[in-house]
C-alpha positions as CSV (number, residue, x, y, z in Angstrom):
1,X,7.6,3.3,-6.4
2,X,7.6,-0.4,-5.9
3,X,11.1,-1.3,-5.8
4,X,12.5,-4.0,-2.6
5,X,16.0,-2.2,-2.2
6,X,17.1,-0.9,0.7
7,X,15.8,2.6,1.3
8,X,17.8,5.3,0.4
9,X,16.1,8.5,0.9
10,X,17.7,12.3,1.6
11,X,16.8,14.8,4.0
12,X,14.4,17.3,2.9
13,X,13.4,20.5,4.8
14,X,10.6,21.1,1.6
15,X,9.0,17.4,2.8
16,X,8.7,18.0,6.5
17,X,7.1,21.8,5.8
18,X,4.6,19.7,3.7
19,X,4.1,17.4,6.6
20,X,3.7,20.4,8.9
21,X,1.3,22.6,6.7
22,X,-0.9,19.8,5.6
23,X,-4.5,20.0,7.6
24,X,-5.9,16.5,6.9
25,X,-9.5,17.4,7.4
26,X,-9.6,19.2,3.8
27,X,-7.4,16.2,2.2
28,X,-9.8,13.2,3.4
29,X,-13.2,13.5,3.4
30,X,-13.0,11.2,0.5
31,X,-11.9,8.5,3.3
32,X,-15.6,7.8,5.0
33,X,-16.4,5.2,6.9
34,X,-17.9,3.4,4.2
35,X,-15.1,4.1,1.5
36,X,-13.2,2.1,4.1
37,X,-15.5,-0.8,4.4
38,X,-15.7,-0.8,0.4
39,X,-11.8,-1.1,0.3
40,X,-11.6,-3.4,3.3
41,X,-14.1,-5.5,0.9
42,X,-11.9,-4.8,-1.7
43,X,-8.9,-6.4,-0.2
44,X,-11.0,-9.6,0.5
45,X,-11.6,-10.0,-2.5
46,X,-8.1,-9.4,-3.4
47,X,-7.2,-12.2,-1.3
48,X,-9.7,-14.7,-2.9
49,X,-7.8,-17.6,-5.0
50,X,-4.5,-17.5,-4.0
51,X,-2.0,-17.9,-1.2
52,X,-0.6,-14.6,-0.9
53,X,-2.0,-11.5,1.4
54,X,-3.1,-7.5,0.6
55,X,-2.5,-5.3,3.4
56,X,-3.5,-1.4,2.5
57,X,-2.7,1.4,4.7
58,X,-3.5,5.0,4.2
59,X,-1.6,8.1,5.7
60,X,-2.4,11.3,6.4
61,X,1.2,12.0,6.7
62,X,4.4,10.9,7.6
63,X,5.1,11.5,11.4
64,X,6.0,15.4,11.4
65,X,9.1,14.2,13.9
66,X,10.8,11.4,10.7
67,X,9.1,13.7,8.2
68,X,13.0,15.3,7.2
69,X,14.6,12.1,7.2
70,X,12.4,9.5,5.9
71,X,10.5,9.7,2.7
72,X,7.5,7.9,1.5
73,X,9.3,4.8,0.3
74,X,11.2,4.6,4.1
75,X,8.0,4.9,5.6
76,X,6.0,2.3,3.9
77,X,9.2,-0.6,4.6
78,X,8.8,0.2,8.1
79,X,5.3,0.0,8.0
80,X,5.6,-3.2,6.5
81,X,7.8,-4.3,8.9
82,X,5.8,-3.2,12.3
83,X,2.8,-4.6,10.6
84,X,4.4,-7.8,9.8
85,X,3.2,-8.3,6.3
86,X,6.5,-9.9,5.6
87,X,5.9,-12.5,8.0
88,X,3.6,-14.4,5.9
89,X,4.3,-18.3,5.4
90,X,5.5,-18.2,1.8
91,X,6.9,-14.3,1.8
92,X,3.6,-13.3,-0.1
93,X,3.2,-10.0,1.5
94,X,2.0,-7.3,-0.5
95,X,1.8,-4.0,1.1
96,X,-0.1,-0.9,-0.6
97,X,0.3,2.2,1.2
98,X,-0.7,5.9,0.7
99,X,0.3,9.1,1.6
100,X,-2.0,11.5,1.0
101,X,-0.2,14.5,1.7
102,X,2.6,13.8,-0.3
103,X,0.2,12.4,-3.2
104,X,2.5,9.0,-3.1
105,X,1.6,5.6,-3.9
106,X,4.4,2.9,-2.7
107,X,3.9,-0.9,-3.1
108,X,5.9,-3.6,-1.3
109,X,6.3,-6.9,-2.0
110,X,7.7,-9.5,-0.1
111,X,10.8,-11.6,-1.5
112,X,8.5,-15.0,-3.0
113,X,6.3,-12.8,-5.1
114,X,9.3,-10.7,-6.3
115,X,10.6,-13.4,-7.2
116,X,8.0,-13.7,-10.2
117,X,6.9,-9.7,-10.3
118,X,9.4,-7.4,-12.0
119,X,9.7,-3.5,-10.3
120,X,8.9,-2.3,-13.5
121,X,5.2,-4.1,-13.2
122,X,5.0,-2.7,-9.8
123,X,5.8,0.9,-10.7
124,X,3.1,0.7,-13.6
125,X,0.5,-0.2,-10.8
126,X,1.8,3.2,-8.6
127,X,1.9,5.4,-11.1
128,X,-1.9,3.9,-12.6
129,X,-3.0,4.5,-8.9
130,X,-1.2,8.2,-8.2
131,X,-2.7,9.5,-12.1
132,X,-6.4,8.2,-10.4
133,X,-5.3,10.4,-7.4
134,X,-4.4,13.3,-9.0
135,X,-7.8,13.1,-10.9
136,X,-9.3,13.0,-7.2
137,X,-10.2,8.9,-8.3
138,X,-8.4,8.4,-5.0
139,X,-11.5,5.1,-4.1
140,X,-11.8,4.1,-7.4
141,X,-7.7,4.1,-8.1
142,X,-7.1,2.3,-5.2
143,X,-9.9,-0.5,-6.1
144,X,-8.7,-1.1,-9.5
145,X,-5.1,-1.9,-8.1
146,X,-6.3,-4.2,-5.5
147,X,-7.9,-6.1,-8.4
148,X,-4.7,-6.3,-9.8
149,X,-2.6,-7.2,-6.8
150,X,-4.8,-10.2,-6.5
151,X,-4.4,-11.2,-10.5
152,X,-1.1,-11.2,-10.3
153,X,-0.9,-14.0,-6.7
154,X,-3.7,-15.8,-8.2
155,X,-1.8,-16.0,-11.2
156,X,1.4,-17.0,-9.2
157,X,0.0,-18.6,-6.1
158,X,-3.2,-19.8,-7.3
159,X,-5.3,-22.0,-5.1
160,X,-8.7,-23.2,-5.0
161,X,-9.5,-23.7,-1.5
162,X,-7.3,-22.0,1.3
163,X,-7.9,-24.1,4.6
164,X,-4.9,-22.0,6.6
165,X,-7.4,-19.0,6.2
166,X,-6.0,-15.7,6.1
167,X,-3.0,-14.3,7.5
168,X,-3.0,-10.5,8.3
169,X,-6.5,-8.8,8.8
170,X,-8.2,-7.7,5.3
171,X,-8.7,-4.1,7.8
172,X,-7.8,-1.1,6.1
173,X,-5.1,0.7,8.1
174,X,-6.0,4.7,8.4
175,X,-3.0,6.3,10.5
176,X,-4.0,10.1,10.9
């Protein structure tokens, strides 16, 4: 879902058993060492010809304690609050996050590139992305979107040269 409303998500019993039953080590081999450099590659090239900022973080799953009350939407605004992607110096945060236990792609955009980038674009990029993952494309899903995350700030913040550098670290974020 890419949508910047305020969170609204229910209590689910069914959700936290998924959090508690998932074993991560049979869901993310896919996530090597170098699948993570590729990616972290990825989103620096993402970043290239604009003013705005990629930050990608992966999940295992949400935290077993939250897992009733917060879903996957909840999760990934807090996450881009405690990472600070919204603190960028024209609100060009773009946060891609993944849960891979709940086989959910989420997207959030900070208010000056929502400004220009309707939810409905944003939810075409997730479900793109969670159709790749289904088809265990997880690397190659996640790739293409990044590609288009940074069309769409080049095409709204383009800029040649960036002298203010970046922002937030290019780093892929694995929380296990």
């Amino acid at each position: 879902m890419a949508q910047n409303n305020a969170p609204t998500s229910q209590a689910s019993l069914a959700r936290w058993w998924r959090q508690v039953l998932f074993v991560p080590m049979l869901h993310s081999k896919w996530l090597t060492s170098e699948a993570k450099a590729r990616l972290t590659a990825k989103v620096t090239e993402a970043e290239r010809g604009h003013r705005g900022e990629v930050f990608l973080i992966i999940e295992n799953q949400l935290p077993i304690q939250a897992a009733y009350h917060i879903d996957c939407r909840e999760r990934a605004v807090d996450l881009f609050s405690e990472y600070r992607v919204w603190d960028t110096e024209e609100n060009t945060g773009v946060l891609v996050y993944v849960n891979i236990c709940e086989h959910k792609l989420e997207i959030v955009a900070d208010r000056g590139i929502s400004a220009h980038v309707s939810p409905t674009v944003w939810q075409a990029m997730c479900e793109k992305v969670v159709a790749g993952i289904a088809n265990q494309k997880m690397e190659e899903s996640l790739s293409e979107l990044l590609d288009e995350v940074g069309q769409l700030l080049r095409q709204y913040y383009h800029l040649e040269h960036d002298p203010a550098g970046n922002e937030l670290s290019d780093t892929v974020v694995f929380l296990k």
